[in-house]
N, C-alpha and C positions, 0 to 999 in steps of 0.2 A: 658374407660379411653383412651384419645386419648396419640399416642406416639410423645415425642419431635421429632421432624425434628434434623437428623444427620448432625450434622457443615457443611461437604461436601455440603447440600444442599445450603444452603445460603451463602459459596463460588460460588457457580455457579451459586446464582441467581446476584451476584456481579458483578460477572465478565462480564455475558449478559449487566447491565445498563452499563459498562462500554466502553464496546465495543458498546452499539448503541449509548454513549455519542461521542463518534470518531468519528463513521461513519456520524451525525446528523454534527459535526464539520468539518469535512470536504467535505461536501457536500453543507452546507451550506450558502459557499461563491459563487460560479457558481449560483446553483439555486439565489440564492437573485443578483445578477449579471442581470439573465434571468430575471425575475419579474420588475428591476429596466428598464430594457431595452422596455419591452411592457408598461412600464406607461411613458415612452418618447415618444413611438408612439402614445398613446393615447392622448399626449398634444397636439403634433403636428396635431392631427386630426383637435380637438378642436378650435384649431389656422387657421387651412387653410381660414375660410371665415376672417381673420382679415388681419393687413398689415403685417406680417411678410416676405411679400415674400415667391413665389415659390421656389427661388432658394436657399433660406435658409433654410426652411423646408425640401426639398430635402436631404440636405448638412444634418442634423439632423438625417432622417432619413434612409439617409447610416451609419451613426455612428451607430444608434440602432440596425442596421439590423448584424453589425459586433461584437457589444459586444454579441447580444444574438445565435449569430452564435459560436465566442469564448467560451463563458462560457457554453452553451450547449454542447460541443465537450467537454471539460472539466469533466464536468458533468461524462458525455457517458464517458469515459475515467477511472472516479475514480470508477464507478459503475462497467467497465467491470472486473477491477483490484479485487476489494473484494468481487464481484463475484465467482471469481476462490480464492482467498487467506483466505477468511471466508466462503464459502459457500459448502454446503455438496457432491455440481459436482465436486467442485477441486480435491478431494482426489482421486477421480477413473480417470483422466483425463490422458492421452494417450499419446506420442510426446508432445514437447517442443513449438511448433506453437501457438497455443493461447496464453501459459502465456507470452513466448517472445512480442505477439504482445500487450497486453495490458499491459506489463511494458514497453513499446517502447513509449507508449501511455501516460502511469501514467508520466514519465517523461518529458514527451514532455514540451517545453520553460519554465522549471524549471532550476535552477544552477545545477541539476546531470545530469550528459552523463552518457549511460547504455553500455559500450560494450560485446554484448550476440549473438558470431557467430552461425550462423545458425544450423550449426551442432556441440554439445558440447557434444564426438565429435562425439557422435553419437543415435537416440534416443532409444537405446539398455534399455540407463541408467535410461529413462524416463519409462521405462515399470515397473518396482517398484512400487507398489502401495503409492501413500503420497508425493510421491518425486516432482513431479511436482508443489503443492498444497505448499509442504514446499520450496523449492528454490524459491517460489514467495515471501513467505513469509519473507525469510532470505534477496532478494533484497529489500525492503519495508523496514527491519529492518536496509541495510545498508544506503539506503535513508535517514533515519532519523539519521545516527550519524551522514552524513554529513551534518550539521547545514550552513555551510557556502559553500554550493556544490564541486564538485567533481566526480572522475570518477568510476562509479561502472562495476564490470568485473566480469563474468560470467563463470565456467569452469565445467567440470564432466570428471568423469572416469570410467569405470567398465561397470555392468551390472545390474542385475535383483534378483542376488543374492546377489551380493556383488558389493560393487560400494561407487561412492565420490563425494560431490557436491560442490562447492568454491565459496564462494560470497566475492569479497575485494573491500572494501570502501576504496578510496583513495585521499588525504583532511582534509582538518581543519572540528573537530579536529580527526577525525581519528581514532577514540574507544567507546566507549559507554560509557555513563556516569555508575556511580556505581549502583544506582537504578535500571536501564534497564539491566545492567550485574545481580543484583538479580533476577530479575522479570522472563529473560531468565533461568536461573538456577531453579528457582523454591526454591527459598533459602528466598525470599520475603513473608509476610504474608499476607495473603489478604487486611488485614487492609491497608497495605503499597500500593498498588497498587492505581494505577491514572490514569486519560486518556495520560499521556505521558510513560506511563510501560505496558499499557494492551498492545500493541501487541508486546512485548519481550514477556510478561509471554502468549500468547495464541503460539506464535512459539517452545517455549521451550513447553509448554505442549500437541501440537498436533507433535511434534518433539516423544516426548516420547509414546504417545498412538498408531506410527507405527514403532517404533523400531529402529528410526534415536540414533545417539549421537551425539551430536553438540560437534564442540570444539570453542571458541571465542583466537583470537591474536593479540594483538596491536605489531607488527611488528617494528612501527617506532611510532613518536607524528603525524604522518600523514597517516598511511596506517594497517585498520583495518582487520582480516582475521576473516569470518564465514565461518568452514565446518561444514558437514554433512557428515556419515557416516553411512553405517550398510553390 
């Protein structure tokens, strides 16, 4: 007699579609960017023996050579971010250097400014195991409550034992909506999860699998606080 599969498992097999529902979405804008950009080239191939002109073709194929340079860099950018933020090397990752550069990165000519001084305030705090992996995460999550951008800021304190990590979203509108504050908490049912909640509920629960406790604070109708703690 075979044994039913325990609930847990088909939570998790959920939550995987879920998260490569996001990933496939937001990837899928640059990539199909880059593809649109090599079949402008190809037209223009096609066209050279006609009258279009040299100098128009040319003109063409600087535009194409700049979207798929753009949206490629994009690409490279969202890929290095969940990388580090879903991938199994974030959790052991060492100093604050890479994730700073690929949030520097992920944000790049969006409406969020990232301010993440070099040294926060010092990478004592990053020696933690999880903590680098989840303050990416926790920026990613303030990213997304500012719907209409805004400035996200970067802080830590402590150490290896004991130590604070601060991410505030500051901007319309400046909190999380109620869904993503369940989904972070773990207070959400699977049912209830969507590709705009899977990555509160995957922070909140790789938050809890190395011993952080998050705390969430709407401060003002404009200026949102995620710590971490342990």
């Amino acid at each position: 007699m075979t044994d039913t599969p325990a609930h847990p498992v088909s939570v998790d097999i959920r939550v995987l579609e879920l998260l490569a529902s996001k990933l496939c979405h937001d990837l899928v804008s640059p990539v199909g960017a880059i593809r649109n950009g090599l079949e402008l080239i190809e037209e223009m191939q096609e066209d050279e023996d006609g009258d279009g002109g040299a100098a128009a073709i040319g003109g063409f194929l600087g535009e194409a050579v700049k979207l798929i340079d753009h949206s490629s860099g994009q690409a490279d950018r969202r890929l290095r971010v969940f990388r580090l933020a879903y991938g199994l090397g974030g959790r052991d990752q060492k100093g604050f250097g890479d994730a700073r550069a690929a949030a520097t990165g992920y944000v790049e000519g969006s409406r969020t400014r990232l301010d993440w001084p070099e040294r926060v305030p010092h990478d004592m705090t990053a020696q933690r195991r999880g903590v680098v992996k989840l303050l990416l995460n926790l920026i990613l999550l303030a990213d997304e409550a500012l719907t209409h951008g805004g400035l996200v800021s970067v802080a830590a304190e402590g150490g290896e034992e004991q130590g604070r990590v601060t991410v505030t979203a500051a901007g319309r509108p400046g909190t999380l909506n109620p869904e993503a504050a369940a989904a972070l908490a773990g207070t959400a049912g699977p049912e209830a999860l969507g590709p705009r909640t899977i990555h509160a509920y995957l922070t909140g629960r790789l938050a809890e699998s190395d011993g952080f406790r998050i705390a969430v604070a709407t401060e003002s109708s404009e200026r949102l606080v995620l710590t971490a703690e342990w």
